[in-house]
DSSP file (Angstrom, degrees, kcal/mol; ACC not computed):
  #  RESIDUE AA STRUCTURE BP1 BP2  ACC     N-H-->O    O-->H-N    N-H-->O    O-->H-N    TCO  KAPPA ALPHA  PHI   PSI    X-CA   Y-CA   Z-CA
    1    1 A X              0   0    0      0, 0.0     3,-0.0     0, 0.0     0, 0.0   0.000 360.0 360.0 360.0 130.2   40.2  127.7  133.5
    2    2 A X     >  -     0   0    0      1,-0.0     4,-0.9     0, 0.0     0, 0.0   0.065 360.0 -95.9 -77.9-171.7   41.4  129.4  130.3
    3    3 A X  H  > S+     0   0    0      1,-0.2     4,-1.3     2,-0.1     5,-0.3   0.976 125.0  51.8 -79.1 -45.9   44.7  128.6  128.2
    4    4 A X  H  > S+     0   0    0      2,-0.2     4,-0.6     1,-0.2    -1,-0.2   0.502 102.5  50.9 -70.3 -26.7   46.4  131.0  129.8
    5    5 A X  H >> S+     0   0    0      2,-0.2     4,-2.3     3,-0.1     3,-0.6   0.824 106.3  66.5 -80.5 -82.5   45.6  130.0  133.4
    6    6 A X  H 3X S+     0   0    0     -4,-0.9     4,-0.9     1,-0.2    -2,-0.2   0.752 102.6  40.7  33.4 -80.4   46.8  126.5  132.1
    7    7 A X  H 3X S+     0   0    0     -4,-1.3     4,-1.9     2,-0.3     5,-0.3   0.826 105.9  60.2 -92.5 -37.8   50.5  127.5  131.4
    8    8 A X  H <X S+     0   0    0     -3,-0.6     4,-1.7    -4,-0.6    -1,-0.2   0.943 110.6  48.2 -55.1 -32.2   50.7  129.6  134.6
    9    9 A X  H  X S+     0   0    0     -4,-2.3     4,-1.1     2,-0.2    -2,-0.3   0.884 114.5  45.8 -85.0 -21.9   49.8  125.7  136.3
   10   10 A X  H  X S+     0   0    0     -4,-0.9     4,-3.3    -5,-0.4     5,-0.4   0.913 109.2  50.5 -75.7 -63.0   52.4  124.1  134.2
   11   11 A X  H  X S+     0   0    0     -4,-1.9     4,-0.6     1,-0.3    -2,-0.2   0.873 110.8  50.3 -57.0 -26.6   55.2  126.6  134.8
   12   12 A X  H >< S+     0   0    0     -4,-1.7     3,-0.8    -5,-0.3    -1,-0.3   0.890 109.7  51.2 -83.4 -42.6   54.6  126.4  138.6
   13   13 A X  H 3< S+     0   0    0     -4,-1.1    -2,-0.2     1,-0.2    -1,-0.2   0.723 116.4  40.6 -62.7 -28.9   54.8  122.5  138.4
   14   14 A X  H 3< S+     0   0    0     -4,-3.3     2,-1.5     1,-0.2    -1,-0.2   0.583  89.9  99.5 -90.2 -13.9   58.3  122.8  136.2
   15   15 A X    <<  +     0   0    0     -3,-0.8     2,-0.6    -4,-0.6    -1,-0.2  -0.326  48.4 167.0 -83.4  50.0   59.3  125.6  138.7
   16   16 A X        -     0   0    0     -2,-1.5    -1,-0.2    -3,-0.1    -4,-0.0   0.040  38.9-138.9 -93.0   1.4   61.9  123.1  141.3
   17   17 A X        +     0   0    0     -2,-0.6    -1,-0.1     1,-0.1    -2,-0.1   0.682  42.0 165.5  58.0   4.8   63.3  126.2  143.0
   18   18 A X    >   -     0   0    0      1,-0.1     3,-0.9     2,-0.1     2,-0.2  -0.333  34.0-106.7 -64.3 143.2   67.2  124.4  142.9
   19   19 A X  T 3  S+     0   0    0      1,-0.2     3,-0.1    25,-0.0    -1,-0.1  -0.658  99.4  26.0-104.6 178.0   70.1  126.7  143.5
   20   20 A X  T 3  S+     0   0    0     -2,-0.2    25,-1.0     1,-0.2     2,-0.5   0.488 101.0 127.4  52.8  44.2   72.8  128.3  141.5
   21   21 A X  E <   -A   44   0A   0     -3,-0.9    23,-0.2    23,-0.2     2,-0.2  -0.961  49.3-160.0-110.6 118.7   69.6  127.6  138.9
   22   22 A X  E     -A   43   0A   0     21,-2.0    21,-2.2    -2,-0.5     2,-0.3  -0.611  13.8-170.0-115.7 153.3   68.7  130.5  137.0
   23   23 A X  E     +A   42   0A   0     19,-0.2     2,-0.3    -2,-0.2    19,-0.2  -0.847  11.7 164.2-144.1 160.9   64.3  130.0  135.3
   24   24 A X  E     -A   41   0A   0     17,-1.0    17,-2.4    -2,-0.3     2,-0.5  -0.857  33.0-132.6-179.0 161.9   62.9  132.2  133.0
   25   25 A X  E     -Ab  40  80A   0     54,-1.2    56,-2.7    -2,-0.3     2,-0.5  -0.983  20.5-161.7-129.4 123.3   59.8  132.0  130.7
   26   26 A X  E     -Ab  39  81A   0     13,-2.2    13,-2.2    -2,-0.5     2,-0.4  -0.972   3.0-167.6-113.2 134.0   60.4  133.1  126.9
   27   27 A X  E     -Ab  38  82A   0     54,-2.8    56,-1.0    -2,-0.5     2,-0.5  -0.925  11.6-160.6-101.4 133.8   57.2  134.1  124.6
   28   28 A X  E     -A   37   0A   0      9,-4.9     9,-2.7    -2,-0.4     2,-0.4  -0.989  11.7-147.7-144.0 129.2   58.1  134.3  121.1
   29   29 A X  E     -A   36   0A   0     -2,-0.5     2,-1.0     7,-0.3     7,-0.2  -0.607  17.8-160.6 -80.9  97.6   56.0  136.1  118.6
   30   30 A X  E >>> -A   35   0A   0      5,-3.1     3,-1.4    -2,-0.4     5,-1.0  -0.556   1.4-162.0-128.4 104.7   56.4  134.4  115.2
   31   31 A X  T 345S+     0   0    0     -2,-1.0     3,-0.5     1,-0.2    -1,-0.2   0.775  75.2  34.8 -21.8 -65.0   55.5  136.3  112.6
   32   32 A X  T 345S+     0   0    0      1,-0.3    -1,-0.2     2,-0.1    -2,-0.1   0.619 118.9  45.7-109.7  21.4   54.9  134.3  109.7
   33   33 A X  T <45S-     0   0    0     -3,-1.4    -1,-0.3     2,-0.1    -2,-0.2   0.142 105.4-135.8-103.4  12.7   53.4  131.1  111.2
   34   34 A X  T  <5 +     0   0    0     -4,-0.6     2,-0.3    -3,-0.5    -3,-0.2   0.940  56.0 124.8  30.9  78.4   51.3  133.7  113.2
   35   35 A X  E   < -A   30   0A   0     -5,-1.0    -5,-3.1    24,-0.1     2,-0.4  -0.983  62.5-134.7-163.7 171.0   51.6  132.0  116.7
   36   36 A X  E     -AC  29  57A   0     21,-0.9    21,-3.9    -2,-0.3    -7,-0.3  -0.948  31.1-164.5-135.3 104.1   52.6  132.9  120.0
   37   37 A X  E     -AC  28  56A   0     -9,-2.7    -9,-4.9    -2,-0.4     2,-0.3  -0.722  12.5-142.4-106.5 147.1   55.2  129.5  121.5
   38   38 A X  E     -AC  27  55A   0     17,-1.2    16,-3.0   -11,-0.2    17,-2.3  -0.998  11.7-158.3-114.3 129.7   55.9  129.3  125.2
   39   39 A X  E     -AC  26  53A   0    -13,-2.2   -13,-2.2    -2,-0.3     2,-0.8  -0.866  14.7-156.7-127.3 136.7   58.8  128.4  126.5
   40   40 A X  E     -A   25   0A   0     12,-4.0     2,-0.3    -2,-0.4   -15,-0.3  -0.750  30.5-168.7 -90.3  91.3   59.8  127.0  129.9
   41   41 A X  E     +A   24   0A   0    -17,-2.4   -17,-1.0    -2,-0.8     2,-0.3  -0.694  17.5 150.1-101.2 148.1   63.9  127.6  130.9
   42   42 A X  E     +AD  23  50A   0      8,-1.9     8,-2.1    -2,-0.3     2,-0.2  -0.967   7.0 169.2-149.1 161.0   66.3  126.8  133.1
   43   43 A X  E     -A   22   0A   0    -21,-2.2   -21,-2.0    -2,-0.3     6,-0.1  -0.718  36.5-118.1 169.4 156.4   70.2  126.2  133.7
   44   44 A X  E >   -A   21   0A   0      4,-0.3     2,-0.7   -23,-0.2     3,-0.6   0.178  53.3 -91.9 -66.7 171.1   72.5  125.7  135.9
   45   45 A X  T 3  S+     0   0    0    -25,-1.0    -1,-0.2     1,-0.2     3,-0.1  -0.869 119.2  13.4 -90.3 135.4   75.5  128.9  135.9
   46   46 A X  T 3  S+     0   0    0     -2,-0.7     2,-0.3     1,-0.3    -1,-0.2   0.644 112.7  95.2  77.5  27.1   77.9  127.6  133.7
   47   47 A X  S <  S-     0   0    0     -3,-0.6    -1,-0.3     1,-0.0     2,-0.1  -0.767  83.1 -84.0-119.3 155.4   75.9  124.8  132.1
   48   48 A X        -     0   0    0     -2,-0.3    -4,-0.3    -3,-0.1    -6,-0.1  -0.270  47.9 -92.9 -72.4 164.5   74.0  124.9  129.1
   49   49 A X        -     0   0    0     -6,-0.1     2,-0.4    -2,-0.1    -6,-0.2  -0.450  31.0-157.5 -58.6 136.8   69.9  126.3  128.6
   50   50 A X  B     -D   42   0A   0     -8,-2.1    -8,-1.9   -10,-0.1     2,-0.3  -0.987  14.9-173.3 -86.0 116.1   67.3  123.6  128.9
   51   51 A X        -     0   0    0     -2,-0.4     2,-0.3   -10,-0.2   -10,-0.2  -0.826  12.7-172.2-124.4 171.0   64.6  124.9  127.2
   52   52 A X        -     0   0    0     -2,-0.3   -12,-4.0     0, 0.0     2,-0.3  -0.916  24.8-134.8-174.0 109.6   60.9  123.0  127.2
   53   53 A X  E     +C   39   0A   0     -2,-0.3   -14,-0.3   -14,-0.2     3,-0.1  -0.745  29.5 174.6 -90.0 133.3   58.0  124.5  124.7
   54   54 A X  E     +     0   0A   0    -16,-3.0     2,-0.3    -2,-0.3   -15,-0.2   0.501  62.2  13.4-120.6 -12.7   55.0  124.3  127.4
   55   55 A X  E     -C   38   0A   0    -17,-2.3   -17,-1.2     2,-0.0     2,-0.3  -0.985  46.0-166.0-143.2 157.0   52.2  126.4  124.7
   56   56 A X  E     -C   37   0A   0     -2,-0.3   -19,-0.2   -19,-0.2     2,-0.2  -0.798  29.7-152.8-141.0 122.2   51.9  127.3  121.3
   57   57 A X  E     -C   36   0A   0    -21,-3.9   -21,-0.9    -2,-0.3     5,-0.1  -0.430  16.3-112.1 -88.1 160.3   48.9  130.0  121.1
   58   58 A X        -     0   0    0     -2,-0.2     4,-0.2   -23,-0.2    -1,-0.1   0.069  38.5 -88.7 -62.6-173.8   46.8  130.5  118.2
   59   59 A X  S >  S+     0   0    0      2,-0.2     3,-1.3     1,-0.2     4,-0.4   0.840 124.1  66.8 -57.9 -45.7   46.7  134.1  115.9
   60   60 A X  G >  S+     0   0    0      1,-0.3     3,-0.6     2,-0.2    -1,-0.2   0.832  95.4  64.0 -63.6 -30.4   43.8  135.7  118.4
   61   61 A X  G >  S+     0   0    0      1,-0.2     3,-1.4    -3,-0.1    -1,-0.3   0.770  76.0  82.6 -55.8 -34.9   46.8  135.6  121.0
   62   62 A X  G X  S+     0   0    0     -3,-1.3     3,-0.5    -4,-0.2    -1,-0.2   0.506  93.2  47.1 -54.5 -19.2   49.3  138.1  119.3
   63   63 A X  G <  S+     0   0    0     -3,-0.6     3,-0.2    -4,-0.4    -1,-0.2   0.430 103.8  58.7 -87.2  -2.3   47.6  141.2  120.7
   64   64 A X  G <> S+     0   0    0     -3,-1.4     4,-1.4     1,-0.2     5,-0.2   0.169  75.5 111.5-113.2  16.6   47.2  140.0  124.5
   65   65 A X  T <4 S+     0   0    0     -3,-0.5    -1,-0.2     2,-0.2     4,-0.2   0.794  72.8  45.2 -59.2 -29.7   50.9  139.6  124.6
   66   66 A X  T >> S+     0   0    0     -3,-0.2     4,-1.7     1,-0.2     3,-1.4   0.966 114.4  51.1 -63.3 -55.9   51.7  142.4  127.1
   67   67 A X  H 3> S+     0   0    0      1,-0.3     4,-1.8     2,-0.2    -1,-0.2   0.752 110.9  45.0 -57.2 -41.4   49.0  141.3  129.1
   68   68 A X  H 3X S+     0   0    0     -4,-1.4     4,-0.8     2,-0.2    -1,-0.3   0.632 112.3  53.2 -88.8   1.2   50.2  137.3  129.3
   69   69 A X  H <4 S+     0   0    0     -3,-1.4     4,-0.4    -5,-0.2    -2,-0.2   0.931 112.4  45.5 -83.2 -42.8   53.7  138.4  129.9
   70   70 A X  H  X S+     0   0    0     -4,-1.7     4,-1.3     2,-0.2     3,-0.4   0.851 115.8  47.9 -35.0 -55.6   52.2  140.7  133.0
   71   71 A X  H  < S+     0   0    0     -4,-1.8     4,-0.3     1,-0.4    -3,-0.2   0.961 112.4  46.0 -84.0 -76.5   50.1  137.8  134.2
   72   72 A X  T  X S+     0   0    0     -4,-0.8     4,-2.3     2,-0.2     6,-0.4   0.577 111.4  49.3 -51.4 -22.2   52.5  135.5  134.1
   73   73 A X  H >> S+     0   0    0     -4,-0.4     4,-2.1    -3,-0.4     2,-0.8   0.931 112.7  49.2 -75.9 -86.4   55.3  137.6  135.9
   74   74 A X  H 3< S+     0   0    0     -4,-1.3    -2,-0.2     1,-0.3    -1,-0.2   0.286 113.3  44.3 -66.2  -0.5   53.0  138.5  138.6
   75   75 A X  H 34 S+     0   0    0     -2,-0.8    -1,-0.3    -4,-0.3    -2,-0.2   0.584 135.5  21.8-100.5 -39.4   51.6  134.3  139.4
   76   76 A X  H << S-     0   0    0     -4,-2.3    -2,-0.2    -3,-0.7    -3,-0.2   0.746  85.1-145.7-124.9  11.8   55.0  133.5  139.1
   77   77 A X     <  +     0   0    0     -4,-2.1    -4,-0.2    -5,-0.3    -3,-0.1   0.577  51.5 133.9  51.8  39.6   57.2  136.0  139.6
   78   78 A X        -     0   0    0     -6,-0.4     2,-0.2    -5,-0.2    -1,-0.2  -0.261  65.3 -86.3 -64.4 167.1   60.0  134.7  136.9
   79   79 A X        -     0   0    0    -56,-0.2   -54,-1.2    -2,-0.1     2,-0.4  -0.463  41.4-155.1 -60.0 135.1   61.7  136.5  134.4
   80   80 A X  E     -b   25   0A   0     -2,-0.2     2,-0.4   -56,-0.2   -54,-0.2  -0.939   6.8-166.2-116.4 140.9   59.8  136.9  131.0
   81   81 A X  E     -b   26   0A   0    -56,-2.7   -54,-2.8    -2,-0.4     2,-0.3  -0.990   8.3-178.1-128.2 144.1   61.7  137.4  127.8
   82   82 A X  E     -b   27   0A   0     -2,-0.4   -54,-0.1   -56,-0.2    -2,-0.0  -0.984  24.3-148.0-143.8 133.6   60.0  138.5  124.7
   83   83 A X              0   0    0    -56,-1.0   -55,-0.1    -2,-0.3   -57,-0.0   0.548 360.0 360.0 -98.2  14.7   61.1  139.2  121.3
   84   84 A X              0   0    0      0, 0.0    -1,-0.2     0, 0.0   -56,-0.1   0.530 360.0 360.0 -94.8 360.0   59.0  141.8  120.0
């Protein structure tokens, strides 16, 4: 199992399906520590964000971001947000 297969098993374990609960997965690109942090989210409507860092990938990661944003949308079929 890779890192990336990993965080797909994590986010499915955090994934609790509750209603009026809105989930999403953010990947954030940071430039000058050159790393790629994953983030697990949830909140209620009209509550504030819980947010939960579940990866933080190395330098070699910043070019396979379209590809882990795909993967992950399509094991877990959440919303991905990205800032690049």
């Amino acid at each position: 199992m890779n890192q990336i297969d990993a965080i797909i098993v994590d986010i499915k374990k955090m994934f609790a399906k509750q209603p009026n609960t809105i989930y999403e997965v953010r990947v954030v690109d940071q430039i000058y520590s050159k790393k790629v942090n994953i983030f697990f989210e949830y909140y209620k409507i009209g509550k504030a964000t819980h947010s939960q860092q579940i990866a933080r990938l190395d330098n070699e990661y910043r070019e396979q971001i379209p590809e882990i944003i795909a993967k992950i949308r399509k094991e877990t079929g959440l919303t991905v947000n990205t800032n690049i």
